[in-house]
N, C-alpha and C positions, 0 to 999 in steps of 0.2 A: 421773414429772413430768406435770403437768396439761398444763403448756403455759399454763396464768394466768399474769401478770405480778402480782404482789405491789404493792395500790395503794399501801402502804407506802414504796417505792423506786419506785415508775413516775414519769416524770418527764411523763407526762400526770397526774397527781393527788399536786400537790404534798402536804409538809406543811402542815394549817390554821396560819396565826400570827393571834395573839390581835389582835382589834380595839380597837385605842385610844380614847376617848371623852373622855380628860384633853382641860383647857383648852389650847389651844395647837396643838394636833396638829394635822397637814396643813399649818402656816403654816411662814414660815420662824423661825429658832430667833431669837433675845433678840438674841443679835450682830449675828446679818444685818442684823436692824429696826433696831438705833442704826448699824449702817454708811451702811446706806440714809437712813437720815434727817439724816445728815452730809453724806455726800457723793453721795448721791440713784445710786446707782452703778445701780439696775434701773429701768425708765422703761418706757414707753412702746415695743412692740416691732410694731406695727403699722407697716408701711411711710409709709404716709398720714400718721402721727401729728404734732403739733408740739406743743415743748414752749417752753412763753411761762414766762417770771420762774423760771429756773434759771438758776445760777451755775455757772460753770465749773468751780468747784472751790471747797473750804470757802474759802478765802483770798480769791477773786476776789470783785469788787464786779458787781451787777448794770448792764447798759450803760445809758444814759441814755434811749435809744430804748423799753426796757422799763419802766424807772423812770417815764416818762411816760406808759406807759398804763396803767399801776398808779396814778397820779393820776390818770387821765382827764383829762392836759392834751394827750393826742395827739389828732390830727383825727379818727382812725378812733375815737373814745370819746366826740366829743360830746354830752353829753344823756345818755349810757346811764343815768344811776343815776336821774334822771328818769323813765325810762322804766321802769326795773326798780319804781320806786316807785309807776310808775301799775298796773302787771302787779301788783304785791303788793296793791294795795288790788281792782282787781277780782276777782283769783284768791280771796282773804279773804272779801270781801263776798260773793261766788258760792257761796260753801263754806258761810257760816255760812244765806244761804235756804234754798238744802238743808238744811239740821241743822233749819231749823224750817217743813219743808211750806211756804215759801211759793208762791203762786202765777207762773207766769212771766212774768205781768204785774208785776206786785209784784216781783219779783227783777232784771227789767230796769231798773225804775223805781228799785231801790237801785242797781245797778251802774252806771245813768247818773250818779247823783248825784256816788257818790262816786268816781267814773274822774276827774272832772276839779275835785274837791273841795280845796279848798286846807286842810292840817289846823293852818297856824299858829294861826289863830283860835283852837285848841282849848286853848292851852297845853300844860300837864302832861298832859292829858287826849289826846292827840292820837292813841295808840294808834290802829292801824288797825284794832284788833278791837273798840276802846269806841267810837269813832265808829261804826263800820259797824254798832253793834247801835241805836245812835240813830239811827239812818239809817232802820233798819229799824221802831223804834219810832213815826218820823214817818210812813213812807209809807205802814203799815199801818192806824194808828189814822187816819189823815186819808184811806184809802178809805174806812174803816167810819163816818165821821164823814159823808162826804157821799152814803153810800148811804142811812142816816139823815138824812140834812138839816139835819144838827147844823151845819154849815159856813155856815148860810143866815140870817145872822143876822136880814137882815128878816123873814123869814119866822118863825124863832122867836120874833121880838117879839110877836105876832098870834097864837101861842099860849095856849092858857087853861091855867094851872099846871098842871093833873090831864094832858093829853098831853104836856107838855112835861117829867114826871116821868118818865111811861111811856118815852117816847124816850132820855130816859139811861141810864135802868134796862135798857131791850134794849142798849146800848152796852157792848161787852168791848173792853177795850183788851188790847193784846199785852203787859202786861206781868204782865197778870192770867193770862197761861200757862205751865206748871209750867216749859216745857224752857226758855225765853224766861228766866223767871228765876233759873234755873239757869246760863244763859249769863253774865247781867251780874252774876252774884253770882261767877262764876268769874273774870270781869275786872275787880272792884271797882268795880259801879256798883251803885248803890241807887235807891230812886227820889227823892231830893232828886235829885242827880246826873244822873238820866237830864231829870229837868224842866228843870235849868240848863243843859244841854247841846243839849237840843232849841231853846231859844230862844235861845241860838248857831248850831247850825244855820239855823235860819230867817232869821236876818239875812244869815247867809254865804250862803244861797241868793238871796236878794234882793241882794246886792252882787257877789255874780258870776254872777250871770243864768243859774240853774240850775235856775231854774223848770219844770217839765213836762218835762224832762231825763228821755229813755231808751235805753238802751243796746239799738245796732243800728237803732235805728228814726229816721228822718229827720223832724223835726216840718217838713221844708216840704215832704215830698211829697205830689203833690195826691192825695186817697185817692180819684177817680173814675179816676183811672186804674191800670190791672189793673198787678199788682205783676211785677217781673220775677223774681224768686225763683218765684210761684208761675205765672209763662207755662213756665219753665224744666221745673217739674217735671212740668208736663203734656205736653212734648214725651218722647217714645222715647225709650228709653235711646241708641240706637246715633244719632241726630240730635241731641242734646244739644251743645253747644258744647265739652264737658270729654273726650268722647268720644274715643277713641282709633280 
């Protein structure tokens, strides 16, 4: 005898068992899942946890106290779906600048608009992702409109046809950009649709006083004085206010 252990029988080196990769493996089995979804018997095993709009059992009715913040007719829910609706149009509008390089000027300038945008106006159309891409069609094409001076009508008047050609002609609107309309082709706008929309927009801007509207930034702070963000960032880490 060697004196080896046979890794055969060692119980330091089991037998290998075949690894599973079927659908379902590692969850719990068919029964469990409809047990649980009856009578919700596995939950939440974290100490801290709370469990809000569970029944106490299939039979029992949910209490009234829970019934009501499931209406948001309790005190602690006032406003929330408002409030989830204003996060959903900024979280949206934020996503889709990104998706098309805008600038963060331009991107603030849509997420002011449309944070505090009322989208009944819109009708049918009210989507928060077909509005936010007219949102985006306005604030864009009307910088590059008054970096041109296309915005200026006296001034256009007093042009001689031959520059005031040349001026449209360097003019690209955002809808003339492949991923741009790729976007509104994806949420059914075309351009009849984006032109009727935008002049919805404008009126709703001018009725709820949304004009020069941008997100984060204060249109009455006086810009001679040094901003607090950036006194902030010029102090030491270990002096900073946030500082620990």
């Amino acid at each position: 005898m060697t004196g080896v252990p046979d890794p055969a029988v060692d119980d330091r080196h089991p037998p290998e068992r075949p690894f599973s990769q079927r659908p379902g493996d590692s969850v719990v089995s068919r029964a469990d899942l409809q047990r649980d979804e009856t009578v919700r018997r596995w939950g939440p095993v974290t100490p801290s946890a709370t469990q809000i709009g569970r029944a106490e059992s299939p039979d029992a009715d949910l209490s009234e106290n829970v019934r009501r913040l499931h209406e948001e007719r309790h005190s602690a829910m006032a406003g929330h779906s408002k409030r989830v609706h204003r996060l959903d149009k900024v979280r949206i509008s934020h996503a889709l600048c990104n998706d098309l390089s805008l600038t963060p000027w331009q991107r603030d300038c849509v997420i002011g608009i449309m944070a505090d945008l009322d989208l009944t106006a819109f009708g049918s159309q009210r989507a928060i992702p077909k509005v936010a891409l007219v949102v985006i069609r306005h604030v864009v094409d009307r910088e590059r409109e008054h970096y041109l001076g296309l915005d200026d009508q006296e001034w256009i008047n007093d042009l001689p046809p031959e520059r005031l050609t040349d001026l449209y002609d360097q003019f690209r609107s955002v809808t003339d950009e492949d991923r741009f309309t790729e976007l509104a082709e994806r949420h059914g706008l075309d351009v009849t649709s984006l032109n009727r929309l935008r002049r919805t927009l404008k009126e709703q801007i001018d009725e709820q006083d949304l004009e020069g509207a941008v997100y984060g930034r204060n249109p009455y702070r006086d810009p001679n004085l040094p901003s607090l963000t950036e006194r902030r960032d010029d102090l030491p880490a270990d002096e900073r206010p946030d500082a620990e």
